[in-house]
N, C-alpha and C positions, 0 to 999 in steps of 0.2 A: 504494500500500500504506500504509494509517494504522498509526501508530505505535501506537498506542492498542491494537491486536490483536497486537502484536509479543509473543512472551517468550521468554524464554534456558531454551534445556533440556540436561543434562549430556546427551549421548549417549554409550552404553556399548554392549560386545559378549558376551552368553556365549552359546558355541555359534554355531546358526545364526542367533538374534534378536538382531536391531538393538532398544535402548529409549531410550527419553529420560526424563529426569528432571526436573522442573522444579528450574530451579538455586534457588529458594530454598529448598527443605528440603535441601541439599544440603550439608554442612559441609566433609569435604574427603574424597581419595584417598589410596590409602596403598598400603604391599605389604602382601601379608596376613599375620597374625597367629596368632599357636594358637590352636585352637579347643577347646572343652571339650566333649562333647557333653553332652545334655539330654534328657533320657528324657521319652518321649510326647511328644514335640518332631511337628510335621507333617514331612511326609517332604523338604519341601526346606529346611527348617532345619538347618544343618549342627552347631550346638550352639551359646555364647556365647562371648565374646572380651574381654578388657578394653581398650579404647578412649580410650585418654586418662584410666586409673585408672578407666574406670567399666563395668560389665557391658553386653553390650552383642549380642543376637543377631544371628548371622549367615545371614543367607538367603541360600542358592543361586539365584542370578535364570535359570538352565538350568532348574534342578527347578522352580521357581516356574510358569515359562512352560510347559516341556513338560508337567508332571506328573507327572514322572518323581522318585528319589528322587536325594540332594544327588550329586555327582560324588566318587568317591575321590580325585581328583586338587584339589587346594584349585586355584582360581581364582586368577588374576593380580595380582588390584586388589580392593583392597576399598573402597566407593563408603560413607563416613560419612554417615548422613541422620539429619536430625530429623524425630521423629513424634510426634503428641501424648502418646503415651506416657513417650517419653524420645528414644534413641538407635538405630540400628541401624544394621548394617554390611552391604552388599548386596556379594558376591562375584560379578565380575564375570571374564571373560576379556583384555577391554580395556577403556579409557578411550580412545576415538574423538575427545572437545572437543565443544566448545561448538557450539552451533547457535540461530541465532535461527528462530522457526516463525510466523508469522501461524496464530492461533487456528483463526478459519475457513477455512483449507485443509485443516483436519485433519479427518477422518471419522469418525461415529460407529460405535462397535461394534457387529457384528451380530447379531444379541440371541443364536445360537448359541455365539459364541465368548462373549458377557459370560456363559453363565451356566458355559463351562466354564474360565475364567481368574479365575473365584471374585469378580471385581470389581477385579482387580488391575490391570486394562486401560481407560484411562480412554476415549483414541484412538487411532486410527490414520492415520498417515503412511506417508511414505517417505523413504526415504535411500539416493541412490545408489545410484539405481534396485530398494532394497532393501524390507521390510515394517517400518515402524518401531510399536513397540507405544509410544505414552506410557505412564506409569504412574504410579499415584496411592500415592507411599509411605506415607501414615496409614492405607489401606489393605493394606499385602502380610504383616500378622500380626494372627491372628484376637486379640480384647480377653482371652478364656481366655487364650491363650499368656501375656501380659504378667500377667495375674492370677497363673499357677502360678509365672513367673520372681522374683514379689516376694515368696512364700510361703517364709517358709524350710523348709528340705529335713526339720527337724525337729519341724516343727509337722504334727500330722496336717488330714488333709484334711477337705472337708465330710461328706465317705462316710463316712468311719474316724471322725468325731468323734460323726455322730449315731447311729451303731451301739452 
């Protein structure tokens, strides 16, 4: 096994899905936090949170992966990531640890499931005998969402201004 292929991925649990996270967008763990919610938010966004002083969305990684809407019950762990945009906090059920993955064992996606996991699903593994989904954090919020978050709440929009 070359080392050269090796990488470190946080592995997390919500729900029934195993995921990994590549540890370097990975900032830290935390217990979770209030949430604010955020109107016309995607349905697994649970709302924003502030993160070490700074805004900071929280995605439900159940609603993400099922497609289902965020869970009433807030999640365990919230999983800190850096994404080109800023910040984000991924609500998880557990923090499982570390695992190192040789690149090429990992499977590509089957084009049915890339096109209904929106691109959030880079690969696929497994874990203890389980279905591990990788996941590509710069992608798990569309560039709109981050555009309406930095809009303040009292500036009107593009619709409302050119009308």
């Amino acid at each position: 096994m070359s080392t050269q292929s090796l990488r470190c991925y946080l592995v997390v649990r919500a729900q029934e899905w195993m995921s990994a996270l590549p540890l370097e967008g990975v900032e830290e763990t935390m217990r979770p936090l209030p949430v604010a919610p955020v109107s016309a938010a995607p349905a697994f966004v649970r709302g924003v949170s502030l993160v070490r002083g700074a805004p900071a969305p929280v995605v439900n990684l159940a609603a993400l992966l099922g497609g289902g809407q965020a869970q009433s019950t807030p999640g365990q762990r919230f999983v800190s990531l850096r994404v080109p945009e800023g910040h984000l906090a991924l609500e998880v059920d557990e923090v499982v640890g570390l695992r190192w993955m040789e690149e090429g064992s990992l499977e590509s996606v089957p084009p049915l499931l890339r096109a209904t996991a929106g691109g959030h699903v880079q690969r696929l593994g497994s874990y203890d005998g389980r279905l591990l989904a990788v996941l590509g954090a710069a992608r798990l919020l569309p560039e709109d969402f981050w555009e309406r978050l930095e809009m303040p709440s009292d500036a009107p929009s593009e619709d409302e201004a050119t009308s």
